[in-house]
Structures are given as structure tokens and as C-alpha cells.
C-alpha positions as CSV (number, residue, x, y, z in Angstrom):
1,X,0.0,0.0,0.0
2,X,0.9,3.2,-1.1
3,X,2.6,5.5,1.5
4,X,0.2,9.2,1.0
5,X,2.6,11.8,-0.2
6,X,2.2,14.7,1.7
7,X,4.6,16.7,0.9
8,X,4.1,15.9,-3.0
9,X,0.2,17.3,-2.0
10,X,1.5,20.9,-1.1
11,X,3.6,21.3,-3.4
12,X,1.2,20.5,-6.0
13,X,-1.7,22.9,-3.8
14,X,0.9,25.8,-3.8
15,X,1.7,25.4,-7.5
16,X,-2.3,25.6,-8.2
17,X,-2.2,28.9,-5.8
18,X,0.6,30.6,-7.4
19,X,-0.7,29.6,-11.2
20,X,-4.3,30.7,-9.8
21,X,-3.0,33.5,-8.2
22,X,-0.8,34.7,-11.6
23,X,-3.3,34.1,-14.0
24,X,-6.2,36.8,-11.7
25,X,-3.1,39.0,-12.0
26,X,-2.8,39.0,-15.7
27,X,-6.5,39.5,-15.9
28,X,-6.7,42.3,-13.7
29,X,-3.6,43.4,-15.9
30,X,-5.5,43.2,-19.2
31,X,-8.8,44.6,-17.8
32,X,-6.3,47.9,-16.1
33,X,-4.8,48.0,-19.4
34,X,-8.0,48.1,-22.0
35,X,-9.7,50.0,-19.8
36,X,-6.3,52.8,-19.2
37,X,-6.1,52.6,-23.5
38,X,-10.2,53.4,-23.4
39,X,-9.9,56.0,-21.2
40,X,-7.1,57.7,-23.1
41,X,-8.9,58.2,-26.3
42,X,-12.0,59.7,-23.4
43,X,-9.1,61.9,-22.4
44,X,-8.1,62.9,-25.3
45,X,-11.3,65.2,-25.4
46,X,-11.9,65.1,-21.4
47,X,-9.9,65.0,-18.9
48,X,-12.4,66.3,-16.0
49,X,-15.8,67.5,-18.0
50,X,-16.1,67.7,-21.4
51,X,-13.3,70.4,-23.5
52,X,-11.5,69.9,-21.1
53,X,-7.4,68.3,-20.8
54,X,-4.1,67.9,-18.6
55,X,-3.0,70.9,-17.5
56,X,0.6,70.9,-15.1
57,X,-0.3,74.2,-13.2
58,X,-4.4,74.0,-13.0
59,X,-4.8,70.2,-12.8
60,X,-6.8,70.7,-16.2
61,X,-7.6,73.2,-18.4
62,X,-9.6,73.8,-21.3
63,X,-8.9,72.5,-25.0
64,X,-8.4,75.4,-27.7
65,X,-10.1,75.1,-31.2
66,X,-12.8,72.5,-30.1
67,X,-16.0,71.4,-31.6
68,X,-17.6,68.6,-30.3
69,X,-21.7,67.2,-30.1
70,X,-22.4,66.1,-26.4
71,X,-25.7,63.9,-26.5
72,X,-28.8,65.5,-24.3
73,X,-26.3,68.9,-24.4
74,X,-26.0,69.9,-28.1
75,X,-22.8,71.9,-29.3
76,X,-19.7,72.9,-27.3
77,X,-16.6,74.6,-28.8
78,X,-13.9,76.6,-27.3
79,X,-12.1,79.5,-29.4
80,X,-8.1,79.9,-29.7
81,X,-7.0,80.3,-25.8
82,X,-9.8,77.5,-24.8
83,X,-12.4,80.1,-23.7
84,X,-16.0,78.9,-24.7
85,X,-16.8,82.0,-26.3
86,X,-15.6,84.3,-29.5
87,X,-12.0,85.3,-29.9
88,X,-11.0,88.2,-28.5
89,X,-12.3,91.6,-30.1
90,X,-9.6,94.2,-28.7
91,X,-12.2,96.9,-30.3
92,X,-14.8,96.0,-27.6
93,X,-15.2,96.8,-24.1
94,X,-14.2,93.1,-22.1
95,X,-16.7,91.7,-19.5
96,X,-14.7,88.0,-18.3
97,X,-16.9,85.5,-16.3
98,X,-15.0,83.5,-14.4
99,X,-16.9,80.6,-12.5
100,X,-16.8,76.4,-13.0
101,X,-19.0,74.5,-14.4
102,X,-21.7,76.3,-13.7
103,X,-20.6,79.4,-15.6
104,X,-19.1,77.3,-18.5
105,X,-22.4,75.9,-19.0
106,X,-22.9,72.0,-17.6
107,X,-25.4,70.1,-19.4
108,X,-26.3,72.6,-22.0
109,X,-25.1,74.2,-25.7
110,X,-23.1,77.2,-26.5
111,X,-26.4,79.2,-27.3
112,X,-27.6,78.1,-24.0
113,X,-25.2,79.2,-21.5
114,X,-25.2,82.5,-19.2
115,X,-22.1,84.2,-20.6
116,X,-23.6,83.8,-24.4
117,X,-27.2,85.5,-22.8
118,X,-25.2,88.4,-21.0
119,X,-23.6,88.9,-24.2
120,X,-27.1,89.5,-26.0
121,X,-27.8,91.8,-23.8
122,X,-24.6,94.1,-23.6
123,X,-23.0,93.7,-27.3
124,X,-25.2,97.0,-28.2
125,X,-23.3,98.8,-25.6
126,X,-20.1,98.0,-27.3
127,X,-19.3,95.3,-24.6
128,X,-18.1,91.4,-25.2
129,X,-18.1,88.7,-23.0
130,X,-15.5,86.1,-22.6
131,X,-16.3,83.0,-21.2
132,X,-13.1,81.5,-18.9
133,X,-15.1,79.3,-16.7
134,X,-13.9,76.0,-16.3
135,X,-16.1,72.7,-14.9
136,X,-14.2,72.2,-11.8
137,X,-12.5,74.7,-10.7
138,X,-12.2,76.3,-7.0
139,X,-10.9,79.6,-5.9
140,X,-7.4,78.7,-5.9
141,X,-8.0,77.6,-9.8
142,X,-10.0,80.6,-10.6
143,X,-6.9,83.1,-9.1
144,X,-4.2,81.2,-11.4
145,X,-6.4,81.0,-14.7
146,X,-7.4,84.9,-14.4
147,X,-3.6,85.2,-13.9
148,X,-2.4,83.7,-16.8
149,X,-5.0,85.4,-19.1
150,X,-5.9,88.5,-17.8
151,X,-3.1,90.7,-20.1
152,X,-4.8,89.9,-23.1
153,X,-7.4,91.6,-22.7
154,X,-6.7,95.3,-23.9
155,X,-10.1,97.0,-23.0
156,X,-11.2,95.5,-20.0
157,X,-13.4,96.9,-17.4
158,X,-15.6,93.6,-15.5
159,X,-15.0,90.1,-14.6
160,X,-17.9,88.3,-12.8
161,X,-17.1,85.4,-10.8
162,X,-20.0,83.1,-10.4
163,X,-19.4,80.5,-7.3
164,X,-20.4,77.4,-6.6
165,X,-21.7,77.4,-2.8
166,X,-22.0,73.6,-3.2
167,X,-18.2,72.4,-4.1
168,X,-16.1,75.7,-4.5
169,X,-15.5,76.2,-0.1
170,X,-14.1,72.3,0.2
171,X,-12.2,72.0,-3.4
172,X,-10.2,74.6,-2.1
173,X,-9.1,73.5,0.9
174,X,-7.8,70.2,-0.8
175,X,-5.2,69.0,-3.7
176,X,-7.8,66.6,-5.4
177,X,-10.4,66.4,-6.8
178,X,-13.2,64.0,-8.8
179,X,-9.5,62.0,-7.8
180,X,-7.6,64.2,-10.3
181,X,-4.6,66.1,-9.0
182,X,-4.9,69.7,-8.6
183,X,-3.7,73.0,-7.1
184,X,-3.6,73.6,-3.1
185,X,-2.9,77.1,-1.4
186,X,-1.7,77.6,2.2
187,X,-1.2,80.4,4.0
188,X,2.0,80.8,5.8
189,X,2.3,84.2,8.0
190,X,0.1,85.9,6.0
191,X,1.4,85.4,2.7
192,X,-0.5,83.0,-0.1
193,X,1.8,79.8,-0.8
194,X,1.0,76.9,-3.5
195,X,2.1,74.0,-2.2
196,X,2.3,72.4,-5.4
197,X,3.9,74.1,-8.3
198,X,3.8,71.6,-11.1
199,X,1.6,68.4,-11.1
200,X,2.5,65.4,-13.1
201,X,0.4,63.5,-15.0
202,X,0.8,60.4,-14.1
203,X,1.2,61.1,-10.5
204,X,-0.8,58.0,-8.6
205,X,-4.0,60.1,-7.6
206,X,-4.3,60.6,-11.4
207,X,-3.8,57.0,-12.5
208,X,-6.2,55.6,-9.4
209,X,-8.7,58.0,-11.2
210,X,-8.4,56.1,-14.1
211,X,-8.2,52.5,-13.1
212,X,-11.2,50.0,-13.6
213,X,-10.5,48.6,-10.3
214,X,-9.5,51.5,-7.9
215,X,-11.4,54.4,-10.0
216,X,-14.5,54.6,-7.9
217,X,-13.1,54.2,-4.4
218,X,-13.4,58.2,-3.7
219,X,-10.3,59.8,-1.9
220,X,-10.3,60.0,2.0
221,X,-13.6,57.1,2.1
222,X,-13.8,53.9,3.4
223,X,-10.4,51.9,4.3
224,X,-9.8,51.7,0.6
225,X,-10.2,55.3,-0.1
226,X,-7.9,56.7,2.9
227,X,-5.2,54.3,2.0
228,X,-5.4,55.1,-1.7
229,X,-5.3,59.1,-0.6
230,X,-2.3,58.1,1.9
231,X,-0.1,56.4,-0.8
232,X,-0.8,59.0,-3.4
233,X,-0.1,62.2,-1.2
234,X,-3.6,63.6,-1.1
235,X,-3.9,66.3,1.4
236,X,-6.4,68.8,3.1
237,X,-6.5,71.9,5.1
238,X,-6.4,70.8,8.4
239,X,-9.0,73.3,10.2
240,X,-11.5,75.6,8.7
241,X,-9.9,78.3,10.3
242,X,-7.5,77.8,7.9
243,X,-9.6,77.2,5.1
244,X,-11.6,80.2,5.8
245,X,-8.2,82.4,5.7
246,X,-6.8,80.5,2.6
247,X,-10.6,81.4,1.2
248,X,-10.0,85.2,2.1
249,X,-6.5,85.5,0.6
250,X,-7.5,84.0,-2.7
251,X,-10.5,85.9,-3.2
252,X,-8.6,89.4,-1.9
253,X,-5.9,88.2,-4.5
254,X,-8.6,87.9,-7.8
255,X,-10.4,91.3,-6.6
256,X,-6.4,92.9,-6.7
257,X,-5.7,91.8,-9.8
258,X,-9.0,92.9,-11.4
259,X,-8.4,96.2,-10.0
260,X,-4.6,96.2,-11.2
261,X,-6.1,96.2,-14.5
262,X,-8.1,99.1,-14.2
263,X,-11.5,96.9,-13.9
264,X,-14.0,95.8,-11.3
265,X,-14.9,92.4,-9.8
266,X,-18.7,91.5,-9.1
267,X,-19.4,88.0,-7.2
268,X,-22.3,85.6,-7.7
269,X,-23.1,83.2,-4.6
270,X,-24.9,80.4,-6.7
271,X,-26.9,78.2,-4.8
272,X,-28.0,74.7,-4.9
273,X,-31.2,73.3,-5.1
274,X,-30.3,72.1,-1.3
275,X,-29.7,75.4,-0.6
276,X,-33.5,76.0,-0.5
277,X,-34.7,73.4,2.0
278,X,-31.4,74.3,4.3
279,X,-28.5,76.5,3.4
280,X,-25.9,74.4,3.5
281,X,-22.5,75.1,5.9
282,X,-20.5,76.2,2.4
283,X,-23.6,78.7,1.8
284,X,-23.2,80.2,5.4
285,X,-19.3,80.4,5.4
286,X,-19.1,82.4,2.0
287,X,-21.9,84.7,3.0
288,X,-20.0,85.0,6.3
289,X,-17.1,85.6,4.3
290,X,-18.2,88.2,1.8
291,X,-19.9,90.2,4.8
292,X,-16.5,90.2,6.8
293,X,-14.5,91.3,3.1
294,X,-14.9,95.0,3.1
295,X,-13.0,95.9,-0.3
296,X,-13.8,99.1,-2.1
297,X,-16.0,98.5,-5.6
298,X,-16.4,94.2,-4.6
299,X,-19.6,93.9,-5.4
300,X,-21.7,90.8,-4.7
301,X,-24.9,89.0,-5.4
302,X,-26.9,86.8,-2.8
303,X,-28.6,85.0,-5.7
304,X,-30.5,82.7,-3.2
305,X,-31.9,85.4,-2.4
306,X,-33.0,86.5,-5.6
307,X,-34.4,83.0,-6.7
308,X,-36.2,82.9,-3.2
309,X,-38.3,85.6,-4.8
310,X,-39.4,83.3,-7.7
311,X,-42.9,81.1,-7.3
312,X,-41.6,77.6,-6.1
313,X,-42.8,75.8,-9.0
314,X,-40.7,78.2,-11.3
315,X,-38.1,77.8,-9.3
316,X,-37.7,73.8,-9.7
317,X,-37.8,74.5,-13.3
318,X,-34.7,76.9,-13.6
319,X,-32.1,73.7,-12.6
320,X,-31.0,70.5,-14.7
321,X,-29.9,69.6,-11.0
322,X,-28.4,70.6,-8.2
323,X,-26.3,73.5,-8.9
324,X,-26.5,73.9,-12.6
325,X,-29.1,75.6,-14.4
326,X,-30.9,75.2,-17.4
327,X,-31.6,77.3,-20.2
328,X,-34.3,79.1,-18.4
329,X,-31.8,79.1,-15.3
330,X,-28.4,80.3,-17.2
331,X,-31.4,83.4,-19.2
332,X,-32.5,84.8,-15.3
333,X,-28.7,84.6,-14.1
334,X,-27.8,86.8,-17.6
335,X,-30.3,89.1,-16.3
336,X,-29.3,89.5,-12.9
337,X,-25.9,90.2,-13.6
338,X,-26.9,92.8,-16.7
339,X,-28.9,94.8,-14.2
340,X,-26.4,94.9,-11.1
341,X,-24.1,95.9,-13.7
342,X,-26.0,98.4,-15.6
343,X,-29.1,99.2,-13.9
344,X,-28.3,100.3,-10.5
């Protein structure tokens, strides 16, 4: 009778573990790599929303010289510097709107958004308007974009800054986010620093954005998610004293610039539908902000206010959701602006 070959047994068992084991690796490999291929032709048109692409210094920026047909939107295009709006005309007056996605225009065409209705409204008074918003952006993004164009305009005399009181307050105070990579300012004794000056793009919070596997653990939750942040360097302000004074700084720092250039700054709250039913804590701190800032010609807009004026049922129809607006939405904000502007 046979003696049974125990050690023959586990050697065989850890043979069929290691083969197991390396063939779920080369499938995970294959599925990481098709799906890293896929999402580099999606990125070759979107990096964060769509027009959108790498950018070292903003995380991402917009594409120049786009045209492209988003289903359920209709048209977006971008002209020569990436702005979703005409080139440049030095011979006119310059209005820039500055803002995320909600200024850009989220979930609607070109001939749909607010900067394309303010500028039916003012192009008879020799004004244009220029459309820098970019889906995404925070305060921090918004400084170092109006920085980098701002000289070319020649004739310049408004930007209006539309924020986000859902996202803008906590994007700021981190170096992430939708798990890209992306700018972070700090104050130290007062004075403004960027803690990261270049951003690569391949860092590891960009590729775990893009992984099949890892892509929809969201930075700082669950096990998984603080880990992933760990490893890959995420980081956050660490109080929102902090955040509050970063806030401050930045926003001092746009209204400085604007006035460096011989033009004046006007700031839209914009709400979310949440924002109705309970202003949320982001709501409250910028309102708490803006009424502490006491700059000379900063002008601002309470636009929950101004909505809370509509009939409810006309309000629910001025929102695709949550924070961005619809056609009928992006018309009432034109207005607004046009008449704090001109109409006081």
C-alpha cells in the first residue's frame, strides 16, 4: 500500500495557488490595461468635463479650437485660448466671467449658457463677453487662470465670478479632486503659498482615477479610499480656520488683480437646489465671508436670495440639477448680472 505523499500534496496545492493567483493578475492586468487605452482616447477630449485636458499648473484646463456634439447637451466649442466663447475683439469693451462649471455651462449648448445671454444683452453697448469658466475649478483655480489670461485683454473693465456654494469652499481647501490632482494654497504668515507648483500627470492620484478597479473608491472614504489618498499624497486643510483664511487670501488676491487692470470684480453666490430646503454650511461660510470682506468696488450677489423671490414651481424649473441651471436658469442669471451691472 501506497505510503500518501504529503509533501508531494502541497507542493502541488501551492503550485495551483501561485498559477491561480498569476493568471487573476494578468487578468486584472489586461482589464487595467484596456480600460487605461479606453480612457485615453476619453481623455483625449476630457480629462475632467467635457473640452476639457491635462494641465501641469491648474490640474486641467480647457482645449483650444474645439467642436464637439455632447448627447442631451448639443454643441460645445472653445475659441483659440480654450475660452467657450468668440475670440478676443480688442475693439470692444471686455466683460470676463469667471466661475466652474456652472458658468461654463454644464449640461447645456453654446447658445444656452449664461455668458452667451449676458452677451445679447450688452453687445449693443459695445461690450463682449468672454467665457473662462472651467467645470471644476475652486478659488485657488480661478486666481491662477485669471492670472495667466488676464493681459490679453486690452479693453477690459468687468470680470464676474459666479461661485459654486455647493463644491467651491471644500475643493479649495484640498489638492484633489473627482480623484484628479490639482492645485492647493496655504497660508504661511500671512502670505499665499502653492504647495504644489507643477503636477504630473501620471502622478498615482491621477492614475487611481483612471483604473477600472480602484477608480470609484473616492479619496479619504472607506479603508480603501484613505489608504489610496495616503499612498498617493492627497492632502487637506487641516481646520476651517485655515480654510476660511486661505478662502479670504484668494479671493482678496482675484479682486487685486481685477483692480490692477483698471476693472471691477462683481461675485455671484450660486446656490444649490439644497440650498433652498437648508442652506448648506459652504452657503453660510461664504456669506460669512463676503460680509467680513470690506474691499472698495467688490460687489456681490446673494442669488439665493434672488431665486427665493421666484414662485416655487418656477423655481424647480430653472435647474438641470443641483447646482446647474438650465436654459431658463443660465437666461434669469444673464439678467441678474446685466442689471447689477447696468441698472443700478
Amino acid at each position: 500500500m501506497n505510503k500518501f505523499n504529503y509533501k508531494d500534496l502541497a507542493i502541488n496545492v501551492s503550485l495551483l495557488l501561485v498559477s491561480s493567483l498569476f493568471g487573476l493578475l494578468l487578468v486584472i492586468f489586461v482589464i487595467e490595461v484596456r480600460h487605461f487605452i479606453k480612457t485615453k482616447q476619453y481623455l483625449s477630449y476630457a480629462w475632467h468635463d467635457p473640452n476639457t485636458q491635462f494641465d501641469s499648473e491648474l490640474g486641467w484646463g480647457p482645449i483650444p479650437n474645439t467642436k464637439i456634439y455632447v448627447p442631451d447637451w448639443g454643441t460645445t466649442s472653445s475659441n483659440s485660448l480654450g475660452f467657450r466663447s468668440a475670440e478676443i475683439d480688442q475693439s470692444k469693451k471686455q466683460i470676463i466671467i469667471l466661475g466652474d462649471s456652472v458658468a461654463w455651462g454644464f449640461g447645456v449648448s453654446d447658445t444656452e449658457t449664461f455668458p452667451y445671454f449676458l452677451e445679447k444683452m450688452v453687445s449693443n453697448l459695445g461690450y463682449q463677453v468672454s467665457n473662462l469658466a472651467v467645470s471644476g475649478y475652486d478659488l485657488g483655480q480661478y486666481y491662477l487662470f485669471l492670472k495667466r489670461h488676464i493681459d490679453k485683454f486690452n479693453n477690459l473693465k468687468q470680470v464676474v465670478l459666479v461661485i459654486c456654494t455647493q463644491n467651491d469652499l471644500v475643493c479649495t481647501g484640498r489638492n484633489f479632486d473627482n480623484g484628479k490632482r490639482k492645485p492647493l494654497f496655504v497660508t504661511r504668515n500671512s502670505d499665499l503659498i502653492l504647495t504644489n507648483n507643477r503636477i504630473n500627470e501620471h502622478c498615482l492620484r491621477n492614475l487611481f482615477s483612471r483604473s477600472y478597479f480602484l477608480g470609484n473608491y473616492f479619496p479619504n472614504r472607506g479603508i480603501t479610499g484613505k489608504f489610496l489618498s495616503w499612498i498617493s499624497g492627497d492632502k487637506t486643510l487641516s481646520s476651517g480656520s485655515e480654510l476660511e483664511k486661505v478662502s479670504i487670501t484668494l479671493l482678496q488676491k482675484i479682486y487685486e488683480l481685477v483692480l490692477s487692470h483698471d476693472a471691477k470684480l462683481l461675485v455671484v453666490l450660486s446656490p444649490s437646489t439644497k440650498d433652498f430646503i437648508e442652506k448648506s454650511a459652504s452657503l453660510n461660510a461664504f456669506e460669512y465671508i463676503f460680509n467680513k470682506l470690506k474691499l472698495k468696488d467688490l460687489n456681490y450677489i446673494d442669488y439665493i436670495e434672488v431665486l427665493k423671490k421666484e414662485d416655487q414651481k418656477e423655481l424647480n424649473s430653472l435647474y438641470l440639477h443641483d447646482e446647474h441651471y438650465n436654459r431658463k436658469g443660465n437666461l434669469l442669471l444673464a439678467k441678474t448680472v446685466y442689471e447689477s451691472l447696468f441698472k443700478k
